[in-house]
The first five atom37 places (N, CA, C, CB, O) and aatype in JSON, in Angstrom:
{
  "aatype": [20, 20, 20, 20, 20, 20, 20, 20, 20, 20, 20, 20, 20, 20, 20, 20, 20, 20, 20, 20, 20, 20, 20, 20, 20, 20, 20, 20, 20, 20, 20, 20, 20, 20, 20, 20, 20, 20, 20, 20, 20, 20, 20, 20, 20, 20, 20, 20, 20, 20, 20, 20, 20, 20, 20, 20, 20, 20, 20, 20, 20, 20, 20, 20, 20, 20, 20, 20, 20, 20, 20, 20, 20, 20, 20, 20, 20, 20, 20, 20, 20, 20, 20, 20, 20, 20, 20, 20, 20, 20, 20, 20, 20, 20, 20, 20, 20, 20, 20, 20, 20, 20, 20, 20, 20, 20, 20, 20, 20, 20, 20, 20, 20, 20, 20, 20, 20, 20, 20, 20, 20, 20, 20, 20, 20, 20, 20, 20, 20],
  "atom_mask": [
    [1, 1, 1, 1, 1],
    [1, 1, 1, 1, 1],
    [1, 1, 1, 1, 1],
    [1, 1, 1, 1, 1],
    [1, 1, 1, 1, 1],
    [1, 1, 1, 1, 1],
    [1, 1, 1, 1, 1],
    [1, 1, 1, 1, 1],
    [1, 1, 1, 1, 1],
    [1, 1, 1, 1, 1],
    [1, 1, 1, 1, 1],
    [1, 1, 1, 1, 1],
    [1, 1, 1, 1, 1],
    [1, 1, 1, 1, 1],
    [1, 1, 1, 1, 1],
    [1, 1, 1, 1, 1],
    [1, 1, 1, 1, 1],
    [1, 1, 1, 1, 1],
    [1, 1, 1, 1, 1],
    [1, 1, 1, 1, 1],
    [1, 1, 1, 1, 1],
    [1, 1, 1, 1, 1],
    [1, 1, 1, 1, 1],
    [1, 1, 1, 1, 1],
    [1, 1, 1, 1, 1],
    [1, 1, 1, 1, 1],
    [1, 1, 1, 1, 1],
    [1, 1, 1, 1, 1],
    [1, 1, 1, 1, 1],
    [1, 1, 1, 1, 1],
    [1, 1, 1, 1, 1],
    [1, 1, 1, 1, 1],
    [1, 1, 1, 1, 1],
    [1, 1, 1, 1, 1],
    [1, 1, 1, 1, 1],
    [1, 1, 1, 1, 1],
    [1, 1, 1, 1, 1],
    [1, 1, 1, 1, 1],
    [1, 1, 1, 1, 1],
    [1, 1, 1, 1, 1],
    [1, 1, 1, 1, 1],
    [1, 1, 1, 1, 1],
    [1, 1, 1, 1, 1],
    [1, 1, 1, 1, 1],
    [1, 1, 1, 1, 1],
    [1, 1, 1, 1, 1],
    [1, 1, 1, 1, 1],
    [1, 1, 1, 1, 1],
    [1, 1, 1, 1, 1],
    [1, 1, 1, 1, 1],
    [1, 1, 1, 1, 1],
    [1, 1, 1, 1, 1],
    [1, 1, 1, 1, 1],
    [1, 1, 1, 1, 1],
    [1, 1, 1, 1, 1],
    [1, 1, 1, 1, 1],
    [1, 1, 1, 1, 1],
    [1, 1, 1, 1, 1],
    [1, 1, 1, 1, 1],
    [1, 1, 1, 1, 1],
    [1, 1, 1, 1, 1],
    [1, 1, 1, 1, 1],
    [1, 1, 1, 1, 1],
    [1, 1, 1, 1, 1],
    [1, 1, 1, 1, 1],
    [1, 1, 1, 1, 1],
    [1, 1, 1, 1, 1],
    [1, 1, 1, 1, 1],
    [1, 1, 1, 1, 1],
    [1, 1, 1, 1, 1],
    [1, 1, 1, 1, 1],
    [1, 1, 1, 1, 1],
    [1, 1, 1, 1, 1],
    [1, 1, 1, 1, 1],
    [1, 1, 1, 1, 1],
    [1, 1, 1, 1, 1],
    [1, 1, 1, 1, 1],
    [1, 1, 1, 1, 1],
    [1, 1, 1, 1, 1],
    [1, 1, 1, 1, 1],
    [1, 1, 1, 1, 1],
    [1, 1, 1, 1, 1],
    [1, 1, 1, 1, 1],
    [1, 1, 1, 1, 1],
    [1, 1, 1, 1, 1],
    [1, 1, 1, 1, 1],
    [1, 1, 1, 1, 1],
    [1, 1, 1, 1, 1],
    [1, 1, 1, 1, 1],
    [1, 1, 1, 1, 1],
    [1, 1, 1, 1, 1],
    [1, 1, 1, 1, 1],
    [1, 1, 1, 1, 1],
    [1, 1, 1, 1, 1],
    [1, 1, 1, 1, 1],
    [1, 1, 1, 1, 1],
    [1, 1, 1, 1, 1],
    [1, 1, 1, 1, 1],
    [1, 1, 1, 1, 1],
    [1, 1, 1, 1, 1],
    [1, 1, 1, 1, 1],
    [1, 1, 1, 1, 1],
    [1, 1, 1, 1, 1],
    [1, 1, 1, 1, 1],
    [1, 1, 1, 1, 1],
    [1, 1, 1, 1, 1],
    [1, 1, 1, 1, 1],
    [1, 1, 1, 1, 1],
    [1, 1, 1, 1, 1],
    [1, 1, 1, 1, 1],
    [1, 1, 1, 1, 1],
    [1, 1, 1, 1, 1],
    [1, 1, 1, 1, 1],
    [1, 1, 1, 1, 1],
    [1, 1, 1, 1, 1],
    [1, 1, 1, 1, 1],
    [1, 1, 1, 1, 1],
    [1, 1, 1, 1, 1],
    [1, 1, 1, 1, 1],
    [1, 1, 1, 1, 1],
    [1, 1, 1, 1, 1],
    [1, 1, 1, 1, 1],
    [1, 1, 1, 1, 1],
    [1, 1, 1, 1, 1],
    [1, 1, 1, 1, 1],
    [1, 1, 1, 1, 1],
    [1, 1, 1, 1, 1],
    [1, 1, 1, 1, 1],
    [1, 1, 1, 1, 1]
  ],
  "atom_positions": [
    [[41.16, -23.69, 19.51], [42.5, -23.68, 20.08], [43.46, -24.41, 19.13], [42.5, -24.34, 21.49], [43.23, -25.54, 18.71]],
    [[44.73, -23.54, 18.78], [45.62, -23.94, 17.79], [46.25, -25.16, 18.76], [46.72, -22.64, 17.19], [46.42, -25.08, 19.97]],
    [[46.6, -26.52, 17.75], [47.37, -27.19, 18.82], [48.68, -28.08, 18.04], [46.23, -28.27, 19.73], [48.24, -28.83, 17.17]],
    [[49.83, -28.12, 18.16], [50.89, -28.53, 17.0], [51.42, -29.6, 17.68], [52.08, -27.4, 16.52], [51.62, -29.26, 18.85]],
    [[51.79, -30.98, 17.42], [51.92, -31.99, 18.34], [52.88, -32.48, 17.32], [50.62, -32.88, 18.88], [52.41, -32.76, 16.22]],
    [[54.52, -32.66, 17.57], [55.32, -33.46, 16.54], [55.55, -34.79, 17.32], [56.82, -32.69, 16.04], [55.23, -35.03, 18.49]],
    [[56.26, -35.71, 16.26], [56.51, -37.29, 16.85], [57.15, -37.43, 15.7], [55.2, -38.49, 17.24], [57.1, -36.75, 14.68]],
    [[58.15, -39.04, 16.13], [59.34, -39.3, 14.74], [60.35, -39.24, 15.45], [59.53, -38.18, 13.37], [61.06, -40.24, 15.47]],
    [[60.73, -38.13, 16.2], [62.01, -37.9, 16.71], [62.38, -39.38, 16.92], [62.08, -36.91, 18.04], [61.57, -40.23, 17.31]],
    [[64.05, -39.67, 16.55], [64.61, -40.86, 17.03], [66.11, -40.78, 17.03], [64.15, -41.99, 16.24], [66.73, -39.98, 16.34]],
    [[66.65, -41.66, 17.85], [68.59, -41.93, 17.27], [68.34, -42.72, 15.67], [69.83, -43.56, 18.73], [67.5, -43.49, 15.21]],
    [[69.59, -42.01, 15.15], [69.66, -42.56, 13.87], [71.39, -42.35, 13.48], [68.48, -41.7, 12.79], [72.04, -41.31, 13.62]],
    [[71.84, -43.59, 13.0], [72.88, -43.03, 12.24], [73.54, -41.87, 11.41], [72.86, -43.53, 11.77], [72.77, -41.58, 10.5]],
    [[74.74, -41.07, 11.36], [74.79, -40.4, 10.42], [74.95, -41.38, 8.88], [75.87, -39.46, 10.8], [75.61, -42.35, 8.5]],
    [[74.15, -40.67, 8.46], [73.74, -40.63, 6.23], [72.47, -41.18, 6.51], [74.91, -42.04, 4.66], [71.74, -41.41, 5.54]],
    [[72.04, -41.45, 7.7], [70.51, -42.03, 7.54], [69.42, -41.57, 7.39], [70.15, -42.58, 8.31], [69.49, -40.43, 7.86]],
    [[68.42, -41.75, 7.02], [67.02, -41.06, 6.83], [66.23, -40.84, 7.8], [66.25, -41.67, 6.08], [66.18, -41.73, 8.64]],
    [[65.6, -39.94, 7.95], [64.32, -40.03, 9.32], [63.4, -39.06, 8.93], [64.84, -39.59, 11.1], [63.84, -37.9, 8.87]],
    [[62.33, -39.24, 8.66], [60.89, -38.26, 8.72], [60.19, -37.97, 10.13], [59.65, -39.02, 7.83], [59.85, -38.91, 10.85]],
    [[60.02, -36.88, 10.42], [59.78, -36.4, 11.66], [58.01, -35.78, 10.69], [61.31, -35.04, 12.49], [57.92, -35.56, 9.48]],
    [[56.91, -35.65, 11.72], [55.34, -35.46, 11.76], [55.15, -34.45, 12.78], [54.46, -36.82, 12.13], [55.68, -34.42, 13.89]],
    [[54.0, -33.3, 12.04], [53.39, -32.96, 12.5], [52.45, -32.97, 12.67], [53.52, -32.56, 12.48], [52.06, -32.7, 11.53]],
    [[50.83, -33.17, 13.74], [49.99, -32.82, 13.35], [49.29, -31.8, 13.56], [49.62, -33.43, 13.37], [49.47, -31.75, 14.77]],
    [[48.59, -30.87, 13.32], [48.23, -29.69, 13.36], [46.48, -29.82, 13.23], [49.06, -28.87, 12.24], [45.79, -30.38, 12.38]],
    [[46.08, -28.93, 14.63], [44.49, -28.9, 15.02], [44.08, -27.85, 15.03], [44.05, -29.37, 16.21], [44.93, -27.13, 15.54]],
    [[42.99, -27.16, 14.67], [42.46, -26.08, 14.96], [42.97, -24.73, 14.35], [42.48, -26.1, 16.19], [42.9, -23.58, 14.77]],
    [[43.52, -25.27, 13.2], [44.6, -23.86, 12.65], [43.73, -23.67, 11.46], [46.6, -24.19, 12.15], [43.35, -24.51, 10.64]],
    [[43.43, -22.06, 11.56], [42.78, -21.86, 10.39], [43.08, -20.73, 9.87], [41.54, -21.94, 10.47], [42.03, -20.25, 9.43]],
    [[43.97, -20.02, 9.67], [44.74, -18.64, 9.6], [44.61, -18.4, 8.17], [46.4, -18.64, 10.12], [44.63, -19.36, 7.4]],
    [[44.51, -17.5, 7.84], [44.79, -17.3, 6.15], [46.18, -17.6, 5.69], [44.56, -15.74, 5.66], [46.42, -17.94, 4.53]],
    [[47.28, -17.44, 6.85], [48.48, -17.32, 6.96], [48.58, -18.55, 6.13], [49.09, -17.17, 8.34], [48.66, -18.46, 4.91]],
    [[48.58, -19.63, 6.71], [48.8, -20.92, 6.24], [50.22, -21.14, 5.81], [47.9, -21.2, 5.17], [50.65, -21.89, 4.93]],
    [[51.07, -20.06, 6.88], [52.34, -20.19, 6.59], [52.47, -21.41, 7.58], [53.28, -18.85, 6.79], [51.73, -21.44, 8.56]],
    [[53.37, -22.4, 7.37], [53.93, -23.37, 8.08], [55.51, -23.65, 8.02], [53.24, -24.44, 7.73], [56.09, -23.39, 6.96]],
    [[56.25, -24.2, 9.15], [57.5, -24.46, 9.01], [58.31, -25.02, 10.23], [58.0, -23.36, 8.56], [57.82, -24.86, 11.35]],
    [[59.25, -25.53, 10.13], [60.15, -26.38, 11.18], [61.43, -25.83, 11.51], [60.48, -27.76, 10.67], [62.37, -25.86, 10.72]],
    [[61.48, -25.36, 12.57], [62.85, -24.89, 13.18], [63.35, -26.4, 14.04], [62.59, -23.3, 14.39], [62.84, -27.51, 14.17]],
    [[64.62, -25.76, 14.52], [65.36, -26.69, 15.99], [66.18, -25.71, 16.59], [66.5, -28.19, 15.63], [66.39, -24.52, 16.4]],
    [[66.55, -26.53, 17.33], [67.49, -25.96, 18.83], [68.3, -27.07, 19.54], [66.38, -25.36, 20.17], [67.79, -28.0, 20.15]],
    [[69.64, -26.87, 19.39], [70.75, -27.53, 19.62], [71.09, -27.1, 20.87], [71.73, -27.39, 18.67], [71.01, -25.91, 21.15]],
    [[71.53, -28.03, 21.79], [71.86, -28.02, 23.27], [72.9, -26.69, 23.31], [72.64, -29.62, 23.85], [73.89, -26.92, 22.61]],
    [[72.93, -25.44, 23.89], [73.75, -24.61, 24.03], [73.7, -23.72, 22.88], [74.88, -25.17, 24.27], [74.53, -22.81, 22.8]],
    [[72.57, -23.9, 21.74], [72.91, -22.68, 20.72], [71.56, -22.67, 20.79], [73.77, -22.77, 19.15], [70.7, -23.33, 21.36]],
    [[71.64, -21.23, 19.67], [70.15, -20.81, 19.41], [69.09, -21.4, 18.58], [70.16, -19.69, 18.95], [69.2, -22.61, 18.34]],
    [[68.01, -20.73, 18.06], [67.15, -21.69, 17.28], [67.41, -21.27, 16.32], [65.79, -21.87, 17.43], [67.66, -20.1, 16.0]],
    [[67.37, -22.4, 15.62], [67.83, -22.12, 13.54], [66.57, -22.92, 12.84], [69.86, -23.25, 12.74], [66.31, -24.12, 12.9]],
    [[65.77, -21.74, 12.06], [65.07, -22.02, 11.49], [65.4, -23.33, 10.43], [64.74, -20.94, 11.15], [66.51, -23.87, 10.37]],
    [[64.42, -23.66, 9.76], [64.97, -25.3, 9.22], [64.65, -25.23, 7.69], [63.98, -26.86, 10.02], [65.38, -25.38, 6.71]],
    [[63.22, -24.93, 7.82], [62.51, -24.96, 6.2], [61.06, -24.22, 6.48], [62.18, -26.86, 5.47], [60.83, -24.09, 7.68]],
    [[59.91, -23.62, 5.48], [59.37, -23.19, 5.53], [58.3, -23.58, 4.53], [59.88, -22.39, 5.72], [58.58, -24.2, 3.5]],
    [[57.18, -23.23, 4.84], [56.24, -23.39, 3.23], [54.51, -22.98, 3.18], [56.24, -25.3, 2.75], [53.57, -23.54, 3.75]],
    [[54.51, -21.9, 2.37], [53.4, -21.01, 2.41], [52.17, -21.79, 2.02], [53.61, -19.79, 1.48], [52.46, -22.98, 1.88]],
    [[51.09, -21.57, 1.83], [49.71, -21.75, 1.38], [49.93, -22.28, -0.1], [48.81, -20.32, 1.47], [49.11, -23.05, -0.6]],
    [[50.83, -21.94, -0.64], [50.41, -22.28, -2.54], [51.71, -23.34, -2.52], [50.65, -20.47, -4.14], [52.2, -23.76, -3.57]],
    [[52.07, -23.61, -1.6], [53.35, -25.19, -1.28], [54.53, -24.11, -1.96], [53.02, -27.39, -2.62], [55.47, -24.8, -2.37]],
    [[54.7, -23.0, -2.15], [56.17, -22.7, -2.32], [56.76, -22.92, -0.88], [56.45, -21.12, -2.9], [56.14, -23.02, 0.18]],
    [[58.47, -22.99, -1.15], [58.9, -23.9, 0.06], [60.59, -22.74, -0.1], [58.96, -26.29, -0.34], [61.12, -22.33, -1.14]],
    [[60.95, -22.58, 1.11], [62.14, -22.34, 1.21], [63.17, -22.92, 2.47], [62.06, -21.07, 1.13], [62.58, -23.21, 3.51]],
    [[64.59, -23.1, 2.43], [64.96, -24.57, 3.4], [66.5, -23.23, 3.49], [65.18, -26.99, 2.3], [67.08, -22.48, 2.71]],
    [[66.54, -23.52, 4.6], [68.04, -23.26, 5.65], [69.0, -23.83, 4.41], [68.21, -24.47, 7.57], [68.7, -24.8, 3.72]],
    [[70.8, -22.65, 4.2], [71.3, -23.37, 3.66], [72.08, -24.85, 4.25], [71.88, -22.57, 3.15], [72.43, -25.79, 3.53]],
    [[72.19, -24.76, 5.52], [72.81, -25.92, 5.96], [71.88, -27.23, 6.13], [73.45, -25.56, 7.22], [72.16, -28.07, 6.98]],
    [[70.62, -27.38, 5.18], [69.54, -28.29, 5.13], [69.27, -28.45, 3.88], [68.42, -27.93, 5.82], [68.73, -29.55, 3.76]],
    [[69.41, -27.69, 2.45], [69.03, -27.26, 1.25], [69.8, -28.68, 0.56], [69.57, -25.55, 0.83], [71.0, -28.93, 0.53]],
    [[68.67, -29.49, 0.02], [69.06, -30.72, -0.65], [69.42, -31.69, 0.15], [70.04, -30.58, -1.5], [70.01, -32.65, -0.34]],
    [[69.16, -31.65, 1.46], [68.98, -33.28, 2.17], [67.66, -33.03, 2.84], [70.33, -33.86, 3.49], [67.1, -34.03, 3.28]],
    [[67.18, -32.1, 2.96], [65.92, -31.98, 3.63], [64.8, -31.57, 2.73], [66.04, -31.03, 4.71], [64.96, -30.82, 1.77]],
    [[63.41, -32.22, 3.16], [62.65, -32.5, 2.5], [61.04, -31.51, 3.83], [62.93, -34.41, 2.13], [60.81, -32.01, 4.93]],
    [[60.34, -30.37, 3.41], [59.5, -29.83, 3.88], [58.15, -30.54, 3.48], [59.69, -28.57, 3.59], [58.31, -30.4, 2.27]],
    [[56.81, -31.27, 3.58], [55.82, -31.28, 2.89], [54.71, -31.32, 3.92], [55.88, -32.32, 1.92], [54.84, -31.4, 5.14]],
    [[53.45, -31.23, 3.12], [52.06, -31.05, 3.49], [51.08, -31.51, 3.1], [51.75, -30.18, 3.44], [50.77, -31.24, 1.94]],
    [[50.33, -32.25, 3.8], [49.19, -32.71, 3.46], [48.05, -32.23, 4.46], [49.33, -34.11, 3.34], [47.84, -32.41, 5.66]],
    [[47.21, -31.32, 3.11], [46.12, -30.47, 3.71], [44.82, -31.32, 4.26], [45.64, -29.42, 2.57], [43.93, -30.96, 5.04]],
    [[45.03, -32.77, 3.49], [43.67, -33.24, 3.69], [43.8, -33.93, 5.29], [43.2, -34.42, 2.35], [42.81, -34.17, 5.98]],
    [[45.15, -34.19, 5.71], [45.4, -34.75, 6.7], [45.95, -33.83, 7.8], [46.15, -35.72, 6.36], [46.2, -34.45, 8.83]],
    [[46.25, -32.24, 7.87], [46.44, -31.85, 8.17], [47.66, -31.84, 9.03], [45.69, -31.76, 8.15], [47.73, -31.43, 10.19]],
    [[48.61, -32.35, 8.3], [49.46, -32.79, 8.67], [50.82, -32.15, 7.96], [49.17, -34.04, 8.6], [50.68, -31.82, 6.78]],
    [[52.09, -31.95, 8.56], [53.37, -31.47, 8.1], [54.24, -32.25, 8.34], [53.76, -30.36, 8.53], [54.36, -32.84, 9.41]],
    [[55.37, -32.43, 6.83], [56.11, -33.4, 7.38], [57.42, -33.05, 7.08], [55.75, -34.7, 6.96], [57.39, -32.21, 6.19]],
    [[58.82, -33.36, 7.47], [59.97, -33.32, 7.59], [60.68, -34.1, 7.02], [60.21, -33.31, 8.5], [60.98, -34.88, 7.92]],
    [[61.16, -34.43, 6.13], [62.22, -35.99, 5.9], [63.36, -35.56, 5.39], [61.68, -37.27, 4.73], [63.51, -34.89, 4.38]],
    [[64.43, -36.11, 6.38], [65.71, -35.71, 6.3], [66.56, -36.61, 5.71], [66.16, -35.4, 7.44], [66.29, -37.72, 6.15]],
    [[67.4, -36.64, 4.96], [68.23, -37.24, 4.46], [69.48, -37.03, 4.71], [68.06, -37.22, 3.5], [69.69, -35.84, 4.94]],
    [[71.0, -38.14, 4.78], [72.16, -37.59, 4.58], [72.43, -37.17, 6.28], [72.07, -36.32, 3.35], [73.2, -36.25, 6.52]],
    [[72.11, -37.53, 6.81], [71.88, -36.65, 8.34], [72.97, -36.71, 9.14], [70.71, -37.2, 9.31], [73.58, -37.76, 9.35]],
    [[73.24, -35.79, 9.57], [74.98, -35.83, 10.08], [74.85, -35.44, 11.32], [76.18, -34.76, 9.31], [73.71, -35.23, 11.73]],
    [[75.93, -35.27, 12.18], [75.96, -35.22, 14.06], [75.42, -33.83, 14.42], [77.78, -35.35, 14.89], [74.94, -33.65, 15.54]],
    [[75.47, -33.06, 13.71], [74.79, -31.58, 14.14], [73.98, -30.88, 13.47], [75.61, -30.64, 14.32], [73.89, -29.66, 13.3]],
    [[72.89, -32.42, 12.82], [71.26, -31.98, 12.65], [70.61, -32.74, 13.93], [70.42, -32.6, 10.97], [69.46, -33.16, 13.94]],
    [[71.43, -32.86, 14.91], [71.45, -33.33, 16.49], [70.22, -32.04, 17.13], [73.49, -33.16, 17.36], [70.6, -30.87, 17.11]],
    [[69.13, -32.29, 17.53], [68.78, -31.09, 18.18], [66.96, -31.66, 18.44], [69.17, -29.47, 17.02], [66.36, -32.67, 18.06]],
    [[66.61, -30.7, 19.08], [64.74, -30.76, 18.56], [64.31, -30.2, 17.88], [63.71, -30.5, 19.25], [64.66, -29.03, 17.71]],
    [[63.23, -30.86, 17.1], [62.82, -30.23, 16.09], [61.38, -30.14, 16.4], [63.21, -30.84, 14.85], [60.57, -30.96, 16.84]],
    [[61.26, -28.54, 15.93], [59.47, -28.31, 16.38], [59.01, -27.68, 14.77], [59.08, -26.72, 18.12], [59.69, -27.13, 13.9]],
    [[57.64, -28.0, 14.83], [56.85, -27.63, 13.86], [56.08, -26.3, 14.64], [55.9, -28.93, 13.34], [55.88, -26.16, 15.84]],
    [[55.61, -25.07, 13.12], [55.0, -23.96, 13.66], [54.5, -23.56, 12.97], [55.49, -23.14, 14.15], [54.68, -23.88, 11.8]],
    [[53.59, -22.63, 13.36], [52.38, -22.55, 12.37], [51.93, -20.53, 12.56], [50.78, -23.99, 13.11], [51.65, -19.94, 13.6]],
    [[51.99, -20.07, 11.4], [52.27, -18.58, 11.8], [50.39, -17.73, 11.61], [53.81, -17.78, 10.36], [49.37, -18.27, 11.18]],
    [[50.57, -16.56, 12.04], [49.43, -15.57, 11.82], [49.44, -15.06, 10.84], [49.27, -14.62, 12.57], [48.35, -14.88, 10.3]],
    [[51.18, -14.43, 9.9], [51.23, -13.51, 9.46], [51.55, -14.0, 8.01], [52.0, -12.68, 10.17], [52.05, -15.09, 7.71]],
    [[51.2, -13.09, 7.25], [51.93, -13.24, 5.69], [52.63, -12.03, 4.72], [50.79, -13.76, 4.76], [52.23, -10.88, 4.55]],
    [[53.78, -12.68, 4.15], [54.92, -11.57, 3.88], [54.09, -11.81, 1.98], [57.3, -12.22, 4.37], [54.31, -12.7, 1.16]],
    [[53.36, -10.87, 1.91], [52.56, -11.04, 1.02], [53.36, -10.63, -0.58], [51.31, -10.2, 1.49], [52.85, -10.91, -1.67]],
    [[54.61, -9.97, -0.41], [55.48, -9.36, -1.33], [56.96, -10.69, -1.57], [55.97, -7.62, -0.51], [57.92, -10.74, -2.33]],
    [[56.58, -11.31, -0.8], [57.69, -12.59, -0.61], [57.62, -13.97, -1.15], [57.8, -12.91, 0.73], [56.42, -14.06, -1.4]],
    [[58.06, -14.92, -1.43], [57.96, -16.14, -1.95], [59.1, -17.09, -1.75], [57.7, -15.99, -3.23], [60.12, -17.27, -2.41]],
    [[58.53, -17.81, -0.35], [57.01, -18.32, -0.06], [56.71, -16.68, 0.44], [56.73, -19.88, 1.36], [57.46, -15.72, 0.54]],
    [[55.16, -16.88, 0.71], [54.62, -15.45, 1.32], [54.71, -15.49, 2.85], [52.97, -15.13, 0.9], [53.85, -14.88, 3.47]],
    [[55.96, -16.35, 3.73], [55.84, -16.11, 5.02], [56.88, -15.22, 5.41], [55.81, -17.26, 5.75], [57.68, -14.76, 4.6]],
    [[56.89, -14.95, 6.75], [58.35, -14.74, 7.58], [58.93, -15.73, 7.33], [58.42, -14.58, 9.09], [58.55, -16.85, 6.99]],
    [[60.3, -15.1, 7.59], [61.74, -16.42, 7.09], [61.97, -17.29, 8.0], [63.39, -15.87, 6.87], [62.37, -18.44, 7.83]],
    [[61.56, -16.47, 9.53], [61.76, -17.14, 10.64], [60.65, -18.16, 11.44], [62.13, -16.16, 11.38], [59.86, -17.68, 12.25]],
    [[60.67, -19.59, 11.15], [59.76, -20.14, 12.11], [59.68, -20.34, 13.07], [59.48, -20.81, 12.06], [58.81, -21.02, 13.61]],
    [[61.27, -19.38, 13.95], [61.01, -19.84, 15.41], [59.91, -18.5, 15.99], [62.75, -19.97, 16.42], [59.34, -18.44, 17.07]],
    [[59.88, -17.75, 15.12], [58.92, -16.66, 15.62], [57.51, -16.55, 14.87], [59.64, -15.27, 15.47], [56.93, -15.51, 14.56]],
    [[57.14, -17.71, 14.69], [55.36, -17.91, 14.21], [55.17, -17.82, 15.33], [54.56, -19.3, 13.44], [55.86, -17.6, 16.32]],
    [[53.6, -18.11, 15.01], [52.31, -17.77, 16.4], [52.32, -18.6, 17.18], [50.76, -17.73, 16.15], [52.49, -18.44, 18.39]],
    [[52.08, -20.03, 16.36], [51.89, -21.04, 17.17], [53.54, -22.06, 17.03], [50.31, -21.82, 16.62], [54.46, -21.83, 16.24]],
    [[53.45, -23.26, 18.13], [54.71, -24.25, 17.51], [54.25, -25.23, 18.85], [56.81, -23.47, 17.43], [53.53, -24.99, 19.82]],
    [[55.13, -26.64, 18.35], [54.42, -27.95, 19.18], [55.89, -28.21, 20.41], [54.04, -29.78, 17.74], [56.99, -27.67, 20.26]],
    [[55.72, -28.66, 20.95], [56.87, -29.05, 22.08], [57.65, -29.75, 21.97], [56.61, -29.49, 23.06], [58.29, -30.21, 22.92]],
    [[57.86, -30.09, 20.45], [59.22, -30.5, 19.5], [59.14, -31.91, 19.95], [60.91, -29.65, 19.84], [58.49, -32.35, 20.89]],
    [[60.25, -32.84, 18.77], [60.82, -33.72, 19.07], [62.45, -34.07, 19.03], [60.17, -34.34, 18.54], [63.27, -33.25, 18.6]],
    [[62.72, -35.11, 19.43], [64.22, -35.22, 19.71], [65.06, -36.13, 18.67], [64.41, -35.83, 21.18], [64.91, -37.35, 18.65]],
    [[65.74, -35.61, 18.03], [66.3, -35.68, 16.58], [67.69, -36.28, 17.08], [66.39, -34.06, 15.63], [68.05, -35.45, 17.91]],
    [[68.44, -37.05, 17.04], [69.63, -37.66, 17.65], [70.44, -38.05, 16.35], [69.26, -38.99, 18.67], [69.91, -38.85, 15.58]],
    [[71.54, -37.6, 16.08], [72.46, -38.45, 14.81], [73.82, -38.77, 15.37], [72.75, -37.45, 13.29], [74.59, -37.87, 15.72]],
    [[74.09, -39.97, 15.45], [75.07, -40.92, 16.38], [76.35, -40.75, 15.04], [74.28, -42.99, 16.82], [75.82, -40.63, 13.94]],
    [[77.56, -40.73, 15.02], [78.49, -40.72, 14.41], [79.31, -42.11, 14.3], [79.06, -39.73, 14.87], [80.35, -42.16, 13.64]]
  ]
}
């Protein structure tokens, strides 16, 4: 049983830093696509960043150079670290973990991580102004 569990979420100043965690159980997909969306009170979900099996990585432009995607396979673990963080990277943020692979693409996933297979019951990302 796939199981995605994030933590980190916190209030933080805007320009401040925060690394948000995933940990990830039971995932063994070839996919080994992984990635972090959110969802802002009243809007939709906006994918965040992404990152295939061989660590190529692709990031939302409204995230591209303050946000930070990484992985550690031995710990099985995904991580988030945001930088620069302003009032409407306000939202939850969930980690997800996909079936499929865009094998002609780079990274080789879907673009979208709110539509992987699996994803964890998010955490709560707060940036105070």
């Amino acid at each position: 049983q796939v199981q995605l569990v994030e933590s980190g979420g916190e209030t933080v100043q805007a320009g401040g830093t925060l690394r948000v965690t995933c940990i990830i159980s039971g995932y063994t997909d070839k996919s080994g696509c992984l990635g972090w969306f959110r969802q802002a009170p009243g809007k939709k979900r906006e994918g965040v960043a992404i990152i295939d099996r061989e660590g190529n990585i692709d990031y939302a432009d409204s995230v591209q150079g303050r946000f930070t995607i990484s992985k550690d396979n031995a710990k099985n673990t995904l991580y988030l670290t945001m930088y620069s963080l302003r009032p409407e990277d306000t939202a939850i943020y969930y980690c997800a973990a996909d079936t499929f692979i865009a094998p002609y693409k780079r990274p080789k996933c879907r673009e979208t991580p709110h539509d992987y297979t699996f994803r964890g019951p998010g955490t709560q990302v707060t940036v105070s102004s």
